[in-house]
N, CA, C and O atoms as CSV, one atom per row, in Angstrom:
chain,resi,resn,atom,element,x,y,z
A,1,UNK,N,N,-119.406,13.342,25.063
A,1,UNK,CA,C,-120.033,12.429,26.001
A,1,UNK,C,C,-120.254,13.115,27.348
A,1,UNK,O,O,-121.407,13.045,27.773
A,2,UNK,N,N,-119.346,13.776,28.108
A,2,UNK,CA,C,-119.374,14.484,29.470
A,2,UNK,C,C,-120.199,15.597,28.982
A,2,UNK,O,O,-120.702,16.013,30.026
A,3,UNK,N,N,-120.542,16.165,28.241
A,3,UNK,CA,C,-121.360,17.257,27.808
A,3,UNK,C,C,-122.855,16.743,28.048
A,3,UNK,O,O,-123.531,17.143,28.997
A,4,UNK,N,N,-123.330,15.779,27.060
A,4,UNK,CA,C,-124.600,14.761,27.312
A,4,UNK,C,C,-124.802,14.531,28.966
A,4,UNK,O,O,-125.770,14.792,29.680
A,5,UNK,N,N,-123.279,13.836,29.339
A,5,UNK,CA,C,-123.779,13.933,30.778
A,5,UNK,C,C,-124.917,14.556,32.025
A,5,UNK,O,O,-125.946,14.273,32.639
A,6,UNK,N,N,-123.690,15.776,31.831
A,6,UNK,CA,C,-123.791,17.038,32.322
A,6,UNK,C,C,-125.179,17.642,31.972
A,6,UNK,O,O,-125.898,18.139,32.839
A,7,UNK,N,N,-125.530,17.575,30.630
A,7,UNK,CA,C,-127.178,18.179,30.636
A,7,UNK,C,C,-128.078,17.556,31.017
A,7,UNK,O,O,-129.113,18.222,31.069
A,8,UNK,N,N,-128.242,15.804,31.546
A,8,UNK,CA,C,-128.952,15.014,32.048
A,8,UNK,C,C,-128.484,15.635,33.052
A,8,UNK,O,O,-129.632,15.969,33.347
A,9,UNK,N,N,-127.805,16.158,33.948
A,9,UNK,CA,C,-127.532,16.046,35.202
A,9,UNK,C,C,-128.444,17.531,35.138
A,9,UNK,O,O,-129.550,17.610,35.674
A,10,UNK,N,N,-128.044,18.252,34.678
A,10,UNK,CA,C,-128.955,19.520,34.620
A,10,UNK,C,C,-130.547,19.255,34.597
A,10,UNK,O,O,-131.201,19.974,35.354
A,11,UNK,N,N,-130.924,18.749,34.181
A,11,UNK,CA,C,-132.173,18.546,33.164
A,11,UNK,C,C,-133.288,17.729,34.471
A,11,UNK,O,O,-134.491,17.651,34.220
A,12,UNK,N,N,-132.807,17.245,35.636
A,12,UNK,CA,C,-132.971,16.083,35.961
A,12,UNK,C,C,-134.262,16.665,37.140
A,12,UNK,O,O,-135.278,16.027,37.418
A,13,UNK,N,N,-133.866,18.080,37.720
A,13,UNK,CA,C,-134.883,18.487,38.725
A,13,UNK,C,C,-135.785,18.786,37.937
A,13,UNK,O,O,-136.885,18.706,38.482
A,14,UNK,N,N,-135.828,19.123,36.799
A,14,UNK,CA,C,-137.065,19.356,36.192
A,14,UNK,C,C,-138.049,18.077,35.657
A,14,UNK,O,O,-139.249,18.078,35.931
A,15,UNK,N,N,-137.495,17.111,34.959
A,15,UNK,CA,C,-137.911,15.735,35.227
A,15,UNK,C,C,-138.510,14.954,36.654
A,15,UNK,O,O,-139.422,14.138,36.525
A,16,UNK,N,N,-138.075,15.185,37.694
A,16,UNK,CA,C,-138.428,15.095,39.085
A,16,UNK,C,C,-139.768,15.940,39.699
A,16,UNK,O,O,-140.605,15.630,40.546
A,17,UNK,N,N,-139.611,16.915,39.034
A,17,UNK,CA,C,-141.126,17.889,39.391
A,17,UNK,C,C,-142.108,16.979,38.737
A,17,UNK,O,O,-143.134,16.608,39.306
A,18,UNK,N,N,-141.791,16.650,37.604
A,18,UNK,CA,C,-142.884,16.255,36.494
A,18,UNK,C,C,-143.175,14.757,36.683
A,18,UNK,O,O,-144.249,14.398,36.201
A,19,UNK,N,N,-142.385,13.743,37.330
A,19,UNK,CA,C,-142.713,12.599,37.544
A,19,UNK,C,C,-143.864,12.495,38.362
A,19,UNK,O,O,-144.084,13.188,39.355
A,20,UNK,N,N,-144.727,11.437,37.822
A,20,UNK,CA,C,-145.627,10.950,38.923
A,20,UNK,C,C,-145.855,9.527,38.955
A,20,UNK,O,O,-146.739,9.101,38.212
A,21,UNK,N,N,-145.221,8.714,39.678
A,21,UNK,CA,C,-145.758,7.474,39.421
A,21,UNK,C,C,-146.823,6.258,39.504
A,21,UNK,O,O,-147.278,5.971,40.611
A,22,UNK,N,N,-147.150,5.678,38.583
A,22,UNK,CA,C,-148.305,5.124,38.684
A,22,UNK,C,C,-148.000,3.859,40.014
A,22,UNK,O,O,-146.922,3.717,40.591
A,23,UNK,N,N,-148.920,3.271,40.199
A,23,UNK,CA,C,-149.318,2.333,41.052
A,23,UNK,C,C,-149.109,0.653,40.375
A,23,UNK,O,O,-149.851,0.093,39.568
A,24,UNK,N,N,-147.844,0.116,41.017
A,24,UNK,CA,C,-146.903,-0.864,40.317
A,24,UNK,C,C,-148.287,-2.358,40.980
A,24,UNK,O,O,-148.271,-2.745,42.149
A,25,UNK,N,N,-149.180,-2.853,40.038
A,25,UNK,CA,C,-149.528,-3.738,40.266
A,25,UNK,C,C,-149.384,-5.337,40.124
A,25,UNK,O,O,-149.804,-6.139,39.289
A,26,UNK,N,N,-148.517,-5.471,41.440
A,26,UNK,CA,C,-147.535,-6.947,41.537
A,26,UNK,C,C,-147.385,-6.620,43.117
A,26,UNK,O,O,-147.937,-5.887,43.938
A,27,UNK,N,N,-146.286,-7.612,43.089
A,27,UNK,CA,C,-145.553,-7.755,44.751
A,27,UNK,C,C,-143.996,-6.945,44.164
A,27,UNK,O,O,-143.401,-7.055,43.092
A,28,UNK,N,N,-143.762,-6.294,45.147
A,28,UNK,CA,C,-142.576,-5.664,44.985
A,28,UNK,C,C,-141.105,-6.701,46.341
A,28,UNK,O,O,-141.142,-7.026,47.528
A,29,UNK,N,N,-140.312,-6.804,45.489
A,29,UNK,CA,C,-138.826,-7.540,46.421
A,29,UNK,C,C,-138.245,-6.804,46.646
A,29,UNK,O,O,-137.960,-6.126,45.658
A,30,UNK,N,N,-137.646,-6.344,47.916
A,30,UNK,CA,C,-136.659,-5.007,48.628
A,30,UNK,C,C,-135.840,-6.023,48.872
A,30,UNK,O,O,-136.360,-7.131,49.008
A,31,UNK,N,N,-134.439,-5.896,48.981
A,31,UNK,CA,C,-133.362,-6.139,49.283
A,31,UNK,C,C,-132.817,-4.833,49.869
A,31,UNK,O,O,-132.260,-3.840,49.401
A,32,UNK,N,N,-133.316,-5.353,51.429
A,32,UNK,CA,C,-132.244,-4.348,52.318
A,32,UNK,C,C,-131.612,-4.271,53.154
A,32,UNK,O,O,-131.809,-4.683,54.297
A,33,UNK,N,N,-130.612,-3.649,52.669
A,33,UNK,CA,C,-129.495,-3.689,53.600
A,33,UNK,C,C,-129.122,-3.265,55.146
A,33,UNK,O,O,-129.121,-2.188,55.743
A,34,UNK,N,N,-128.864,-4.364,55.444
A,34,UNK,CA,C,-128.328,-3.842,57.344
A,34,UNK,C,C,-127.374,-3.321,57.965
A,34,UNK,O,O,-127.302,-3.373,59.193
A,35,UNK,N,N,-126.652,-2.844,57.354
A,35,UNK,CA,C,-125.569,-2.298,57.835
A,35,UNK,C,C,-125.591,-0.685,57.118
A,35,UNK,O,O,-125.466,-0.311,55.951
A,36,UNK,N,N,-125.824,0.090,58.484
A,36,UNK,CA,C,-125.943,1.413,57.909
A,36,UNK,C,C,-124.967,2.244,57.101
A,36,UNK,O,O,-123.824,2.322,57.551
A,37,UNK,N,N,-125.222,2.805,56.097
A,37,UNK,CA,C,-123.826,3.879,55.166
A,37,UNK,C,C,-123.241,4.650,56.453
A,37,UNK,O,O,-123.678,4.784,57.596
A,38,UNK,N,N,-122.149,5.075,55.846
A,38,UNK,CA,C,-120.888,6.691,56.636
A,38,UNK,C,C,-122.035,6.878,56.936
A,38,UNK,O,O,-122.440,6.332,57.962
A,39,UNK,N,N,-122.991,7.751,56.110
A,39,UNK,CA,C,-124.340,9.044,56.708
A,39,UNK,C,C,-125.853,8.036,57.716
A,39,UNK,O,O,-127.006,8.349,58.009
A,40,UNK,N,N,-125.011,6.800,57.942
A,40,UNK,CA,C,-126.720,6.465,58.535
A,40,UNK,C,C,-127.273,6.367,58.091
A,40,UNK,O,O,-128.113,5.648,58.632
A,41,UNK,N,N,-127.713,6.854,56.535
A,41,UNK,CA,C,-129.154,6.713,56.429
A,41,UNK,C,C,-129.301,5.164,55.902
A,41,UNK,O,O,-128.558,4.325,55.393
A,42,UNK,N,N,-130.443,5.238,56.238
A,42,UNK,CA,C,-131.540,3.586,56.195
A,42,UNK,C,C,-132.514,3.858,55.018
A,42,UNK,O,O,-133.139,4.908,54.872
A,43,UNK,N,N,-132.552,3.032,54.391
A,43,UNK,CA,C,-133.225,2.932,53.255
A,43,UNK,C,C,-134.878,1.875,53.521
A,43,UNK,O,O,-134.959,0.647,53.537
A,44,UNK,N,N,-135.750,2.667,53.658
A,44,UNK,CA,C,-137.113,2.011,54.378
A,44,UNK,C,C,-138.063,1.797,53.542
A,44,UNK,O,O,-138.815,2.600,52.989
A,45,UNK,N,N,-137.981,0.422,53.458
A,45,UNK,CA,C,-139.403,0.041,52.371
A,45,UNK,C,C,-140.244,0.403,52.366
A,45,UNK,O,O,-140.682,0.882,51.320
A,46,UNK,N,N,-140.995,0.401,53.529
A,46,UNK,CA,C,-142.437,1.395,53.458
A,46,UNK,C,C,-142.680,2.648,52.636
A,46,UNK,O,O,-143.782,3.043,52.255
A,47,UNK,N,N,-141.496,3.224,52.411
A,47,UNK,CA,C,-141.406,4.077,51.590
A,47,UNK,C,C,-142.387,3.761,50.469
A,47,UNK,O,O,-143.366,4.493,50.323
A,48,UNK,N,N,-142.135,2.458,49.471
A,48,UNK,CA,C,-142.711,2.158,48.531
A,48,UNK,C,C,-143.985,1.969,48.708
A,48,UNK,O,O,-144.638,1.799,47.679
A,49,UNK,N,N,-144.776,1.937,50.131
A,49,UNK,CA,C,-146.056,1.022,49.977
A,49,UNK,C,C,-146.967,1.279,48.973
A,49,UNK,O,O,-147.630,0.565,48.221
A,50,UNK,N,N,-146.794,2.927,49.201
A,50,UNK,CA,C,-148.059,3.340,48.611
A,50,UNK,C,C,-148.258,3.524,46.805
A,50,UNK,O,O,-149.006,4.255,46.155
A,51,UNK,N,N,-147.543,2.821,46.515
A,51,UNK,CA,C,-146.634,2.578,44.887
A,51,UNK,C,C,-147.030,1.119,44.388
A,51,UNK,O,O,-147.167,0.942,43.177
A,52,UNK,N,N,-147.216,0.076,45.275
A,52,UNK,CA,C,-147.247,-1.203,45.219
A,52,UNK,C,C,-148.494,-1.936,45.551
A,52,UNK,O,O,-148.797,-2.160,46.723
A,53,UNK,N,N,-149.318,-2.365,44.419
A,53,UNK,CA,C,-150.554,-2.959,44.813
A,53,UNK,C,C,-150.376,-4.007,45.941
A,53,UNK,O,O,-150.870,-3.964,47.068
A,54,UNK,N,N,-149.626,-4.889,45.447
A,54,UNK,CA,C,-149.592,-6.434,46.357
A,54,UNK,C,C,-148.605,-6.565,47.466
A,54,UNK,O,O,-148.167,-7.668,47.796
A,55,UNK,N,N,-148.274,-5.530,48.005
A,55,UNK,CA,C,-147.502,-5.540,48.891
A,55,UNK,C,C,-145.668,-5.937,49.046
A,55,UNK,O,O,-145.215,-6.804,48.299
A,56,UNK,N,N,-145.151,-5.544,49.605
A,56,UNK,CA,C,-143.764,-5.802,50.024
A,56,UNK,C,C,-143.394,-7.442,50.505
A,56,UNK,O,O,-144.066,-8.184,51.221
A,57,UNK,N,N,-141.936,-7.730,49.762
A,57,UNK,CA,C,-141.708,-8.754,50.553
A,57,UNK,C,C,-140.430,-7.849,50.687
A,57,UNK,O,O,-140.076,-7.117,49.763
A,58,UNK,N,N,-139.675,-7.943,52.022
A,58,UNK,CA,C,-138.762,-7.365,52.053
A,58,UNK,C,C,-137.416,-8.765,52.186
A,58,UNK,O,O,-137.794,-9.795,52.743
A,59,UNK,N,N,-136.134,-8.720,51.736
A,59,UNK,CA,C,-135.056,-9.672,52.342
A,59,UNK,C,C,-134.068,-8.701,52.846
A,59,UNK,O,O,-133.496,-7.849,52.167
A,60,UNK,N,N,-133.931,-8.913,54.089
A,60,UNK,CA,C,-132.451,-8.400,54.204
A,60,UNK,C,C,-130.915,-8.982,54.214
A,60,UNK,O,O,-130.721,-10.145,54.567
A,61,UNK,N,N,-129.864,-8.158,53.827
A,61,UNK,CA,C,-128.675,-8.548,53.250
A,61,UNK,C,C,-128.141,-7.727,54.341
A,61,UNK,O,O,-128.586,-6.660,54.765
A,62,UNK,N,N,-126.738,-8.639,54.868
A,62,UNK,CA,C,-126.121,-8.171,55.930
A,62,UNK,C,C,-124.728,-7.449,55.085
A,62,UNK,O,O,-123.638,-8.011,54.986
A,63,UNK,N,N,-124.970,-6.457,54.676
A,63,UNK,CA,C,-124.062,-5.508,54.424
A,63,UNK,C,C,-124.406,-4.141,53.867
A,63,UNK,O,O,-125.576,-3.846,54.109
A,64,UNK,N,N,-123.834,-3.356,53.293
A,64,UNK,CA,C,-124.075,-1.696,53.514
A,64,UNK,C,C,-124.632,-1.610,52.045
A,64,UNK,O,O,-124.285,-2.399,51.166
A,65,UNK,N,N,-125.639,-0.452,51.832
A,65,UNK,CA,C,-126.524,-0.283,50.967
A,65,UNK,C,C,-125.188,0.097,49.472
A,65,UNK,O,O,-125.600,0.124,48.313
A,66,UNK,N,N,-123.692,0.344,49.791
A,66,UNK,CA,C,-122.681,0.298,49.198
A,66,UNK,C,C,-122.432,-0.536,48.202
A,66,UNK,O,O,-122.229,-0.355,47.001
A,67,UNK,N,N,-122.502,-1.972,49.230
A,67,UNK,CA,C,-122.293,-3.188,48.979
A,67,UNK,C,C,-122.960,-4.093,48.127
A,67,UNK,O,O,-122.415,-5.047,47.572
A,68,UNK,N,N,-124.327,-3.730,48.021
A,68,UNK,CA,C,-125.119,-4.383,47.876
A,68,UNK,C,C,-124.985,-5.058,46.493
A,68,UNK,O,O,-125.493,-6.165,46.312
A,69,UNK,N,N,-124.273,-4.379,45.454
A,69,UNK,CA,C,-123.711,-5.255,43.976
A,69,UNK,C,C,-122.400,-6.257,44.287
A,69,UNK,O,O,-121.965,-7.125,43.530
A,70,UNK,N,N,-121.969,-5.945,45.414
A,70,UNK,CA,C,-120.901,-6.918,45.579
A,70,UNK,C,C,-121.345,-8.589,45.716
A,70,UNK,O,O,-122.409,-9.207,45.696
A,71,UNK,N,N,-119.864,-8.947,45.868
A,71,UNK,CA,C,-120.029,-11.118,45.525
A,71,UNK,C,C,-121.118,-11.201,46.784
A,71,UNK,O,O,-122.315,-11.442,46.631
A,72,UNK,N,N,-120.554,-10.990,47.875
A,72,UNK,CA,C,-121.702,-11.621,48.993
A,72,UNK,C,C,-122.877,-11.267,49.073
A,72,UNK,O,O,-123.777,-12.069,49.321
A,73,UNK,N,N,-123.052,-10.122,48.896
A,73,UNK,CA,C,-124.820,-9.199,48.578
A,73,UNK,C,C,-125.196,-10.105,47.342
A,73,UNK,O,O,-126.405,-10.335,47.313
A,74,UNK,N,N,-124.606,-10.578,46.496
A,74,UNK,CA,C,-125.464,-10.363,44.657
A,74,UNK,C,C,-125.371,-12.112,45.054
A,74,UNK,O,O,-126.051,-12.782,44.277
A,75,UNK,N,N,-124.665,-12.895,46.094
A,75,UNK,CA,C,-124.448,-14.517,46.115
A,75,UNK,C,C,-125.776,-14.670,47.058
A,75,UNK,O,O,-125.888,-15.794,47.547
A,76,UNK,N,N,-126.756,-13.776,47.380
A,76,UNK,CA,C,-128.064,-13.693,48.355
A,76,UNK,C,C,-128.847,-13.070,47.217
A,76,UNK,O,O,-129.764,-13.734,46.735
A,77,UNK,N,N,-128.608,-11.992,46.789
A,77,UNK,CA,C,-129.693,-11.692,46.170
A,77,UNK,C,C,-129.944,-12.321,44.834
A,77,UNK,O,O,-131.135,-12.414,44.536
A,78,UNK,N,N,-128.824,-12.899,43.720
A,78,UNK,CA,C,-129.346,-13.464,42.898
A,78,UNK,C,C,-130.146,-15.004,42.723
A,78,UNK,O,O,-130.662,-15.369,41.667
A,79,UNK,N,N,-130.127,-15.724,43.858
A,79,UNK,CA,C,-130.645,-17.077,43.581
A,79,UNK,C,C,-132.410,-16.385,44.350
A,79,UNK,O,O,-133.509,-16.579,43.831
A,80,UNK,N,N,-132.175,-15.687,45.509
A,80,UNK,CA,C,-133.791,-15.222,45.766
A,80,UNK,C,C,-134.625,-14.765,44.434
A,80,UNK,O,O,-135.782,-15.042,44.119
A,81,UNK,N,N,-133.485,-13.840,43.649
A,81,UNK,CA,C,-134.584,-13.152,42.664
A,81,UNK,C,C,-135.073,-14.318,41.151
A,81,UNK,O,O,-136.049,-14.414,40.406
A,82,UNK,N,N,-133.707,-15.043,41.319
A,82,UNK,CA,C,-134.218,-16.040,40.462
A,82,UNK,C,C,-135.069,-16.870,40.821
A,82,UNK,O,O,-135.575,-17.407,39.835
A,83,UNK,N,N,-135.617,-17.367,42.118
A,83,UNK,CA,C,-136.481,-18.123,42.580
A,83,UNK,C,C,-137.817,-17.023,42.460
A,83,UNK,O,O,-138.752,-17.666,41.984
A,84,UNK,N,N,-138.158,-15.848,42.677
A,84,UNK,CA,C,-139.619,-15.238,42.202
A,84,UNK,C,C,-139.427,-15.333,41.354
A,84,UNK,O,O,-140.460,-15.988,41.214
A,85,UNK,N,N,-138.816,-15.325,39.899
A,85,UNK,CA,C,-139.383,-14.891,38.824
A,85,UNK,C,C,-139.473,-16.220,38.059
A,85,UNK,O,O,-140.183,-16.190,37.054
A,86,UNK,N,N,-138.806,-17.513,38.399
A,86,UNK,CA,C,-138.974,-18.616,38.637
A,86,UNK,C,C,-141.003,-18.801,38.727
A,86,UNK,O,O,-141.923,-19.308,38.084
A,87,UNK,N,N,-140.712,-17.814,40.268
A,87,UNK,CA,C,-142.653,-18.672,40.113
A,87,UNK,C,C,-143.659,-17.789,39.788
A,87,UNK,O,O,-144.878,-17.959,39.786
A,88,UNK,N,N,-142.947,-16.755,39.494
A,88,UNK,CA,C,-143.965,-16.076,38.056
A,88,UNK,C,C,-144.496,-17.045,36.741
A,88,UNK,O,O,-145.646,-17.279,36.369
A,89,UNK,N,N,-143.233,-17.493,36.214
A,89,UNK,CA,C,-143.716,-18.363,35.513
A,89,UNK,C,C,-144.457,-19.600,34.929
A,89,UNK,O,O,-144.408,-20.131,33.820
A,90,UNK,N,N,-145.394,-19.966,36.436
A,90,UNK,CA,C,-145.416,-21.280,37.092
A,90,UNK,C,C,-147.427,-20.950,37.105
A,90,UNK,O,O,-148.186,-21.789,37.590
């Protein structure tokens, strides 16, 4: 099993050269977080724009991009995400 690992882990910059991704046509949901990691870094939606036909809705969650599977992050983010996909269906 750690062997398999380990060669995905190897294997992975070369997969990364070769990715290109297509152009996700929908609305994309960011859940992001406000409270910066140890390193600062900020995780910036815009990043995605140019990936996303219909634009960004962004929510932010008041805790660290760490956190974000935890009870209070996932007690915000799961009733939002169930409410879009809710009116997908609609």
């Amino acid at each position: 099993m750690f062997e398999r690992i380990l060669a995905e882990f190897r294997d992975a910059p070369r997969l990364l050269r070769s990715f290109s991704p297509d152009l996700f046509n929908g609305r994309l949901l960011f859940f992001k977080a406000l409270i910066l990691d140890e390193g600062g870094m900020s995780h910036d939606p815009q990043g995605w724009q140019a990936h996303v036909a219909d634009g960004i809705t962004v929510h932010e969650i008041d805790c660290s991009h760490e956190n974000m599977l935890g009870p209070q992050a996932l007690s915000i983010i799961g009733p939002t995400l169930q409410q879009a996909l809710q009116a997908m269906e609609r």
